[in-house]
C-alpha positions, 0 to 999 in steps of 0.5 A: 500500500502506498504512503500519503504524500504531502500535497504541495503549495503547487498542488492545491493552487490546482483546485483553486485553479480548476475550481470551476471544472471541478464545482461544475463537474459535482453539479452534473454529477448530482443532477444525473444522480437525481435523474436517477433516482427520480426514475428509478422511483427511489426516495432521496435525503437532503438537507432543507433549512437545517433539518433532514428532509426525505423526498418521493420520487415525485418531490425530486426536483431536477434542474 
């Protein structure tokens, strides 16, 4: 098994860097996974105002 690795300064500038690819990449992410689940007929969890919420597939939101 490989040891961690120190991340450099030069490595986390890349998420800073590519901060938008990345944050752009979770939302298509959680849309298809939404998309799924919406079809699939699968209940998802969230997190609305502070409190766990669980939506029917019907609730699902997608944009």
């Amino acid at each position: 098994m490989e040891t961690n690795k120190k991340i450099t300064k030069d490595q986390t500038n890349l998420f800073v860097i590519h901060s938008q690819e990345i944050n752009r990449a979770y939302e298509r992410a959680v849309r298809e996974a939404l998309i799924k689940h919406k079809k699939a007929g699968n209940s998802v969890v969230i997190s609305r105002d502070g409190e766990i919420v669980t939506l029917t597939p019907d609730e699902i939101e997608i944009t």
